[in-house]
Backbone as CSV, one residue per row, in Angstrom:
resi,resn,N_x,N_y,N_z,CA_x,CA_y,CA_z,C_x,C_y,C_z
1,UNK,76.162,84.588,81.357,76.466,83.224,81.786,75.387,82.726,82.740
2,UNK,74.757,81.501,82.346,73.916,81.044,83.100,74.647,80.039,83.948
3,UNK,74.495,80.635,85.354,75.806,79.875,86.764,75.052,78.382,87.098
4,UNK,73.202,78.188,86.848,72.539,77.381,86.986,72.973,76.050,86.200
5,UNK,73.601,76.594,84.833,74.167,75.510,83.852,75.171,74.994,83.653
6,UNK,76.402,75.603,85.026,77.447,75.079,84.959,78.093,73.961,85.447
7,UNK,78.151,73.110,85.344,79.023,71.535,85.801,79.476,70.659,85.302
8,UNK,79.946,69.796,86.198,81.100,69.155,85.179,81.137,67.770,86.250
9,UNK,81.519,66.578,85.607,81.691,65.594,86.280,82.804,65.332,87.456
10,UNK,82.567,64.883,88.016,83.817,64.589,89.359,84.481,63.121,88.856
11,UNK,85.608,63.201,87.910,85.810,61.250,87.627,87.723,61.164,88.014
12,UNK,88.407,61.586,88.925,89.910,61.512,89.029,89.784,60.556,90.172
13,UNK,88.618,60.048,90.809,88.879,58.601,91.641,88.143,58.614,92.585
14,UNK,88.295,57.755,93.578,87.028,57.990,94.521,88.374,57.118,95.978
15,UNK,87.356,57.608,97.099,87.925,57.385,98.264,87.378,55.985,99.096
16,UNK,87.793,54.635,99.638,87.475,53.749,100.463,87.517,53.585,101.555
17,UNK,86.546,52.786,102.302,87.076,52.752,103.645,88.244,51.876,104.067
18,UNK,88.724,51.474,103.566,90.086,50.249,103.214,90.957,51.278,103.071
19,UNK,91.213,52.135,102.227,92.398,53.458,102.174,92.208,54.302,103.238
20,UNK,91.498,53.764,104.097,91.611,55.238,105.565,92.518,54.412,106.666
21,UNK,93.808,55.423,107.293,94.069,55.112,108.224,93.364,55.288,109.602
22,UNK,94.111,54.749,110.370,93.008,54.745,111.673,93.351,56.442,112.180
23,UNK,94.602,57.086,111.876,94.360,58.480,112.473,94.173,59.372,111.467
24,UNK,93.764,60.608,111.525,93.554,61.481,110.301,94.704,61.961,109.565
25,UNK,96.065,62.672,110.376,96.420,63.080,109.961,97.750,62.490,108.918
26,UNK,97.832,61.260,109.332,98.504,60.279,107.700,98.139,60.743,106.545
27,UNK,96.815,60.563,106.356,95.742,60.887,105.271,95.709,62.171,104.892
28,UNK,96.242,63.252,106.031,96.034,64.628,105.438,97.206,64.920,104.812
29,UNK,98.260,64.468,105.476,99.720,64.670,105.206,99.949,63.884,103.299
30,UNK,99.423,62.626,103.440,99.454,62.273,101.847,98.759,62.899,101.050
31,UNK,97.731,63.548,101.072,97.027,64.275,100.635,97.670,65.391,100.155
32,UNK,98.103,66.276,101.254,99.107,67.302,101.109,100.410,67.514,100.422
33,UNK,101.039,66.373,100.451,102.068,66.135,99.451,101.411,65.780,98.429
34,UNK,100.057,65.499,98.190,100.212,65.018,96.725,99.776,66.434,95.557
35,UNK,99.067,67.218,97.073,99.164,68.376,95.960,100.235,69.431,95.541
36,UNK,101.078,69.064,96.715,102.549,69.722,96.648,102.883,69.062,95.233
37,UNK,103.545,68.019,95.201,103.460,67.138,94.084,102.855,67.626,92.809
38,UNK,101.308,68.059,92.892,101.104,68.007,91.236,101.116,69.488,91.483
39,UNK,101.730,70.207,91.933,102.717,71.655,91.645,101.164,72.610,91.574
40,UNK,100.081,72.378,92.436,98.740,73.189,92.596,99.416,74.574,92.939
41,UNK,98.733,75.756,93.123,98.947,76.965,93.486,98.717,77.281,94.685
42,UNK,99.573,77.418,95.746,99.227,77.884,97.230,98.689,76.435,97.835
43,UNK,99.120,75.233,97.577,98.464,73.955,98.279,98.423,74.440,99.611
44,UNK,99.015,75.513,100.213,98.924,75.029,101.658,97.757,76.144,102.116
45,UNK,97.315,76.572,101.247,96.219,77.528,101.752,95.238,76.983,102.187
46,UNK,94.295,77.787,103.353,93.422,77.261,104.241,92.466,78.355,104.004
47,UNK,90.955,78.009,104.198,90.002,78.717,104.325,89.923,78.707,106.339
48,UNK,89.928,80.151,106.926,89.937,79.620,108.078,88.540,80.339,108.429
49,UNK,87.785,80.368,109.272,86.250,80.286,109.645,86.262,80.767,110.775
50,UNK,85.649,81.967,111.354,85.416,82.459,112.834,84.172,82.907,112.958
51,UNK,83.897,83.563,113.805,82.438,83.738,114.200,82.768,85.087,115.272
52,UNK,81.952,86.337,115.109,81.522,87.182,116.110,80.627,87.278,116.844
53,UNK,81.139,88.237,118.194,80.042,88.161,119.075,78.342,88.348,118.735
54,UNK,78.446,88.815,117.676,77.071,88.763,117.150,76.774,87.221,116.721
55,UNK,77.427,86.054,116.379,77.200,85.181,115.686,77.491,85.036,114.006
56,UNK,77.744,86.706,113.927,78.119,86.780,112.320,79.840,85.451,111.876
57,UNK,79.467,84.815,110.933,80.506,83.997,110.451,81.335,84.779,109.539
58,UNK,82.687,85.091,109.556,83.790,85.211,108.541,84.608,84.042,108.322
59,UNK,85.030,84.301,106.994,86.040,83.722,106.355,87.280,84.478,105.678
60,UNK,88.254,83.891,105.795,89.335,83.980,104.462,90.424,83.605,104.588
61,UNK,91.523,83.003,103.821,92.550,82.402,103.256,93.868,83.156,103.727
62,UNK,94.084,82.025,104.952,95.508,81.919,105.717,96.067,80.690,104.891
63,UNK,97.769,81.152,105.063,98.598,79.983,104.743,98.954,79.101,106.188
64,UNK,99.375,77.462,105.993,99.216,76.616,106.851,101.064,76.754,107.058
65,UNK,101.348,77.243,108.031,102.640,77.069,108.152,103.569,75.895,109.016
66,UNK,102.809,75.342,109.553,103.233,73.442,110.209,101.962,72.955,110.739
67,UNK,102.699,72.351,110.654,101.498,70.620,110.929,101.744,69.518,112.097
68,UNK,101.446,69.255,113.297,101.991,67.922,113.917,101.000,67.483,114.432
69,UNK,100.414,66.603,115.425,99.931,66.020,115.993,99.011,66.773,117.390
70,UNK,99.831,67.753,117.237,99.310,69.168,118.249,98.325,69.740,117.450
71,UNK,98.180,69.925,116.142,97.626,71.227,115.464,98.110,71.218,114.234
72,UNK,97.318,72.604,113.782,97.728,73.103,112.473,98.104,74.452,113.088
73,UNK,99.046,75.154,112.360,99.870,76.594,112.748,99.263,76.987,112.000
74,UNK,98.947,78.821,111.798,99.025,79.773,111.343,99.493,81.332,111.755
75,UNK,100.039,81.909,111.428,100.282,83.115,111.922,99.694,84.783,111.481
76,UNK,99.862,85.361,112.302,98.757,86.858,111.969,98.994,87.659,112.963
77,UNK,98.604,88.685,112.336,98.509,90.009,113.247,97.505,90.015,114.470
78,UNK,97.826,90.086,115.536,96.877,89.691,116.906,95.982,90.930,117.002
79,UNK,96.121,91.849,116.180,95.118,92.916,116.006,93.749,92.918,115.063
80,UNK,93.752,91.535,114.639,93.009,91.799,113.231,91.853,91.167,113.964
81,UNK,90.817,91.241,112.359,89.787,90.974,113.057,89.696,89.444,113.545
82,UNK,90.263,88.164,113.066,90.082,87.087,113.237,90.704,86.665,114.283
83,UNK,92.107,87.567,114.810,92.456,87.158,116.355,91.380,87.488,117.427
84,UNK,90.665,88.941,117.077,89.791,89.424,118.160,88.776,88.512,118.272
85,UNK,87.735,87.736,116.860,87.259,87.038,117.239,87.690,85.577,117.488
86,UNK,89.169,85.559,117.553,89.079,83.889,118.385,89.607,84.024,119.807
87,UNK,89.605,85.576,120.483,90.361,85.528,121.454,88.631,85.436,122.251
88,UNK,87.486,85.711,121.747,86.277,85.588,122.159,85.232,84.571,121.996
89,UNK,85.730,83.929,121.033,85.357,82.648,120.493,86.402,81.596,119.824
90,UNK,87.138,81.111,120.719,88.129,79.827,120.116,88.074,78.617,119.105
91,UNK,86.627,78.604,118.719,86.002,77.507,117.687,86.663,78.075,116.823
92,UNK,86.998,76.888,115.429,87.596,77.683,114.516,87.301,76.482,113.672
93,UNK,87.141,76.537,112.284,87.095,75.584,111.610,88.091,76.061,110.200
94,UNK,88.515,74.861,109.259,89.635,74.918,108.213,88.987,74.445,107.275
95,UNK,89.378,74.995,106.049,88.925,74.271,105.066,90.091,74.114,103.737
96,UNK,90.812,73.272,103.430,91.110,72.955,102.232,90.630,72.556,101.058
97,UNK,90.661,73.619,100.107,90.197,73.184,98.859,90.809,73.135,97.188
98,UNK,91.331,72.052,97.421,91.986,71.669,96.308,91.470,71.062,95.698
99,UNK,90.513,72.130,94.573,90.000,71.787,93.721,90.565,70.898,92.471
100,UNK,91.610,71.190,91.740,91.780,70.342,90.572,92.391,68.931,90.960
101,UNK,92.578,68.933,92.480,92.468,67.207,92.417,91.165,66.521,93.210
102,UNK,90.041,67.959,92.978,88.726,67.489,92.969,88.757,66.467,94.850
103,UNK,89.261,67.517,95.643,89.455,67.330,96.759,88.896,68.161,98.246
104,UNK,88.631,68.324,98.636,88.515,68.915,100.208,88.816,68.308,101.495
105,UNK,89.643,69.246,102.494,89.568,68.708,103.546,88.592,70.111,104.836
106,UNK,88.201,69.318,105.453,87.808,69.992,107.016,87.939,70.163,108.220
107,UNK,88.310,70.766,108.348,88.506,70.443,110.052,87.933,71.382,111.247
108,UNK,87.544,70.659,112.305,87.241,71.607,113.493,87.889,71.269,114.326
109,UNK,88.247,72.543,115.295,88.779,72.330,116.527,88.823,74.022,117.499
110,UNK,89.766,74.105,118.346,89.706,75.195,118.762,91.412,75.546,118.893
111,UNK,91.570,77.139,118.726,92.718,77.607,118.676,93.202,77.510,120.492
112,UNK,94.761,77.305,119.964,95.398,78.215,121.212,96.454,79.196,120.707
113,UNK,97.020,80.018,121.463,97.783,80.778,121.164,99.600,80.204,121.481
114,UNK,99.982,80.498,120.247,101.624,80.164,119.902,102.624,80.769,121.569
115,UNK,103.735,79.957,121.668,104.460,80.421,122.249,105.285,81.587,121.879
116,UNK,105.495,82.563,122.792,106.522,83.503,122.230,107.723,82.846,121.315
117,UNK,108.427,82.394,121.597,109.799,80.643,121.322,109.418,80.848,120.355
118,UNK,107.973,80.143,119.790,107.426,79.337,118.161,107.265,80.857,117.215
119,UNK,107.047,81.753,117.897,106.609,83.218,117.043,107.520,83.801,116.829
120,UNK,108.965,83.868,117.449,110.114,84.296,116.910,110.932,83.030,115.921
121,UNK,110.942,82.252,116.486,111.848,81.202,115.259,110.962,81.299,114.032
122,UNK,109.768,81.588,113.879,109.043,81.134,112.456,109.532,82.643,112.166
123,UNK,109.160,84.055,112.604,109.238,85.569,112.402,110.812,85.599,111.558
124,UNK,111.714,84.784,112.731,113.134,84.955,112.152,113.404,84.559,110.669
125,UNK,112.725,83.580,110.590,113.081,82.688,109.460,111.955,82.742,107.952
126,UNK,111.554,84.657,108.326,110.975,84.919,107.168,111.769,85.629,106.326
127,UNK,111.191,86.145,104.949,112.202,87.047,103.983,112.278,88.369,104.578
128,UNK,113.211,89.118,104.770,113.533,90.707,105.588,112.075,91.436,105.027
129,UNK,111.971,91.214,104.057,110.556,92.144,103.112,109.444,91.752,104.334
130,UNK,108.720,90.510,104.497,107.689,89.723,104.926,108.012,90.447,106.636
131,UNK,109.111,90.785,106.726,109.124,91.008,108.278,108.608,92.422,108.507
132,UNK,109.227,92.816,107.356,109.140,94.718,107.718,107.299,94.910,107.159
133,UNK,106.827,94.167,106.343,105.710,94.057,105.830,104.882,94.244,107.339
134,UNK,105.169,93.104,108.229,104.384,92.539,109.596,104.035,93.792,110.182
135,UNK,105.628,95.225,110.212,104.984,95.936,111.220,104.471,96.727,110.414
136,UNK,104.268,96.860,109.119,103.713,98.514,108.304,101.985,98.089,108.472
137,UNK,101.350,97.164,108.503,100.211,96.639,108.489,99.041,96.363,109.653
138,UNK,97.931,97.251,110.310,97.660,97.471,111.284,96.341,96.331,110.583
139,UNK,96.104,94.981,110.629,95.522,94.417,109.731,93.948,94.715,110.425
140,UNK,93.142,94.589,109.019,91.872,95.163,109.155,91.173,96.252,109.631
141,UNK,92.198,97.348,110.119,91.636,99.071,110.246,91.488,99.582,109.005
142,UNK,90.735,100.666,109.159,90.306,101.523,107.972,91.793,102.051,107.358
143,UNK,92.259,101.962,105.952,93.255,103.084,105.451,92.777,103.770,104.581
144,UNK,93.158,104.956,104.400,92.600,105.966,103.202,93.100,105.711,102.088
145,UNK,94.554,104.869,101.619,94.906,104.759,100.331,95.643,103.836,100.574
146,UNK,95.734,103.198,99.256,97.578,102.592,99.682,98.848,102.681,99.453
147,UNK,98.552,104.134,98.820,99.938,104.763,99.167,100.343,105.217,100.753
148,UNK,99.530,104.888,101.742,100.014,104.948,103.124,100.720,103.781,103.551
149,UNK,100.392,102.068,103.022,100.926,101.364,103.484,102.465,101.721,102.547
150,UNK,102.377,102.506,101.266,103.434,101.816,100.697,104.210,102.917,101.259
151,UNK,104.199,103.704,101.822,105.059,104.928,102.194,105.465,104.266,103.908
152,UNK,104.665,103.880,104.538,105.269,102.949,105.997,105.816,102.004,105.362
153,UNK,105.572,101.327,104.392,106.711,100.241,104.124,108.283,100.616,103.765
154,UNK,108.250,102.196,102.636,109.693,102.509,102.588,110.310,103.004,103.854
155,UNK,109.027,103.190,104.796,110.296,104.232,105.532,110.732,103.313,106.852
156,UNK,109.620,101.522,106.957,110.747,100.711,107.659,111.879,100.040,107.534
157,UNK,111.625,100.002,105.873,112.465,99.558,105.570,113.606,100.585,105.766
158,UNK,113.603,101.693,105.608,115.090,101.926,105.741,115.771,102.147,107.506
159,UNK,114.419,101.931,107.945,114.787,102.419,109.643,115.268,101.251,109.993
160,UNK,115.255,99.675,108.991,115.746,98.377,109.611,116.698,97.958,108.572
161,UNK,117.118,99.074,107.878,117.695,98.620,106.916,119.096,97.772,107.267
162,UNK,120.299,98.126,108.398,121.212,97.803,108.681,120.932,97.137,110.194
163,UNK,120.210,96.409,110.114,119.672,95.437,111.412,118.640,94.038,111.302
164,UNK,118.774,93.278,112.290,117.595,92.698,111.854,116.481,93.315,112.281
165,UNK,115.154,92.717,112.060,114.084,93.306,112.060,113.502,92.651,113.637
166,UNK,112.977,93.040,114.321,112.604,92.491,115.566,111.207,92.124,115.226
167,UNK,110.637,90.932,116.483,109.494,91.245,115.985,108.463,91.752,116.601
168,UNK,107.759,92.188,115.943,106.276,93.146,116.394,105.859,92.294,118.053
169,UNK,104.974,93.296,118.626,104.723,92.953,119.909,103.321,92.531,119.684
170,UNK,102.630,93.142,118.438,100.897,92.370,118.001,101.207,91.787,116.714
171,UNK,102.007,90.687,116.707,102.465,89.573,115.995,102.393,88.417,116.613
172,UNK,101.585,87.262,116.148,101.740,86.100,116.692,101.010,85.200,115.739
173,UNK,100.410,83.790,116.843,100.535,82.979,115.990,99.138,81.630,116.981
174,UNK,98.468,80.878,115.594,97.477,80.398,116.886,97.979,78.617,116.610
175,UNK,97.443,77.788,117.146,97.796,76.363,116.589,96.034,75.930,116.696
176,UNK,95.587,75.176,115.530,94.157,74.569,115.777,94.202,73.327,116.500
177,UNK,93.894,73.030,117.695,93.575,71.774,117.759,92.460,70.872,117.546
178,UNK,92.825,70.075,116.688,91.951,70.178,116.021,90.572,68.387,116.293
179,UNK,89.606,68.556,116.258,88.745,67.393,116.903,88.133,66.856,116.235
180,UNK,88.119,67.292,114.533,87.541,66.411,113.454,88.219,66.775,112.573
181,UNK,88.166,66.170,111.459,88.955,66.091,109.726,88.084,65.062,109.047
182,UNK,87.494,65.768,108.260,86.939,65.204,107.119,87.256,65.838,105.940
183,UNK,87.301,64.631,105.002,87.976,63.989,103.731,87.293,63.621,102.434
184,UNK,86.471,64.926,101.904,85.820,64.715,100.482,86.583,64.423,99.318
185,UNK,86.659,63.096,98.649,86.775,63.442,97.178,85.486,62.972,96.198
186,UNK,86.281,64.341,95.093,85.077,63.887,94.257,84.368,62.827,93.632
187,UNK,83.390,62.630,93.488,82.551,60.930,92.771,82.074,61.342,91.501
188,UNK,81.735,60.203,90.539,81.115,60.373,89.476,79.561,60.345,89.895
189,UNK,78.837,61.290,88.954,77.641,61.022,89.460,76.782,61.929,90.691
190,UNK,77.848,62.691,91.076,77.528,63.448,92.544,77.881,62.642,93.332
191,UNK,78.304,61.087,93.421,78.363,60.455,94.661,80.129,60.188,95.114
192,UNK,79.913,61.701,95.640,81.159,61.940,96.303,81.290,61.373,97.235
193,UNK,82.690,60.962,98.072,83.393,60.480,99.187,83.234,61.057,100.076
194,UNK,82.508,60.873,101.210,83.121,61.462,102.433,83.176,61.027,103.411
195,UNK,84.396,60.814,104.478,85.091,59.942,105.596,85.277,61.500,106.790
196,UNK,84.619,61.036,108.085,84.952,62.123,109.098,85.425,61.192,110.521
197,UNK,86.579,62.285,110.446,87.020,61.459,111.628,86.544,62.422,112.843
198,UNK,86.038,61.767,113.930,85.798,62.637,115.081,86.639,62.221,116.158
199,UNK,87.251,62.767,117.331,88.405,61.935,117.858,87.839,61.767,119.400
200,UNK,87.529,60.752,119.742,87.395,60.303,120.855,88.090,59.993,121.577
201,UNK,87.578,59.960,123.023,88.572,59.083,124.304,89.813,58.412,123.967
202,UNK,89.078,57.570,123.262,90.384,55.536,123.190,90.957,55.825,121.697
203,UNK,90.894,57.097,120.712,91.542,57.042,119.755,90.228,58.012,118.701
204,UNK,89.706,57.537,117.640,89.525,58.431,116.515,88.094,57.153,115.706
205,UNK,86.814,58.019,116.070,85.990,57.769,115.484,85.442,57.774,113.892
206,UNK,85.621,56.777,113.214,85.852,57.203,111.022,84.162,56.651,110.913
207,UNK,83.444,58.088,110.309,82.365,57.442,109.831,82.410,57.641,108.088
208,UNK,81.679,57.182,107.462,81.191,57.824,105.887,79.760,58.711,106.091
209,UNK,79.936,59.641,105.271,78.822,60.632,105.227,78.409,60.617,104.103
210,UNK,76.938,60.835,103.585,76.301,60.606,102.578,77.103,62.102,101.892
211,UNK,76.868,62.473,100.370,77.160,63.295,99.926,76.486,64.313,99.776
């Protein structure tokens, strides 16, 4: 397969400056339902972006578990590698990519860390599996197989079998706050959409960006 020869037109619509509200997150929220809506796979998945003390950049795909005016939520193991590097570097950037409605969103901002309160009501209100999952999983250490996770998974499960599951003490949760959102859709032609909001003092700066 020649990867040099692969493309395809961008033609499901294009974005105006007349369709932008004055704050971002209207726009993200319709957005978001609309891919809820056309029944996409994992719409709420996020590319999330950190950086180590070396400067080295990682990535990979957290689910977005709320949304308000504060932030975007996600939750994780405070052991892994992406808590360690945001407990050293708080920049964090998001990326949505919902491709088949030929879409992206972006965002930057910086994490804070969840209240205990917000990390048990979301913990509580997972499936018993997803909970006992939280503590068998020392995320991102070396394991020798995975028949080790699956053998800590039977044997919490039965140690929580007749209880609820408490939750982990390196379990938590960060919120992005977030200081830009930008809003690609695709164009015919290559001449894609793009609207960034940057948020200032007196409210929320909307420019267009070339493609």
């Amino acid at each position: 397969m020649e990867l040099a020869n692969y493309r395809r037109e961008y033609l499901q619509g294009g974005l105006r400056r007349d369709d932008l509200p004055t704050e971002p997150l209207a726009l993200f929220e319709k957005w978001m339902q609309q891919a809820v809506t056309a029944d996409l796979m994992d719409p709420t998945a996020m590319v999330v972006g950190t950086v180590d003390a070396q400067g080295q950049p990682y990535q990979r795909i957290v689910l977005l578990k709320h949304l308000d005016a504060h932030g975007f939520v996600f939750y994780t193991n405070m052991g892994s590698r992406k808590a360690s590097q945001l407990a050293n570097n708080p920049k964090v950037s998001l990326l949505f990519p919902w491709h088949v409605l030929e879409r992206q969103v972006h965002v930057t901002g910086q994490v804070e860390r969840l209240s205990n309160l917000e990390v048990v009501k979301y913990f509580s209100s997972r499936p018993k599996d997803s909970q006992i999952g939280a503590w068998v999983s020392h995320q991102s250490m070396p394991i020798s197989a995975r028949g080790v996770l699956e053998a800590k998974f039977l044997e919490m499960k039965q140690k929580f079998a007749k209880g609820e599951v408490p939750l982990p003490s390196f379990w938590g949760g960060f919120r992005v706050k977030f200081d830009s959102v930008e809003f690609w859709q695709g164009g015919a032609n290559r001449l894609h959409d793009r609207f960034l909001y940057q948020r200032q003092a007196t409210g929320w700066l909307i420019e267009r960006l070339a493609p």
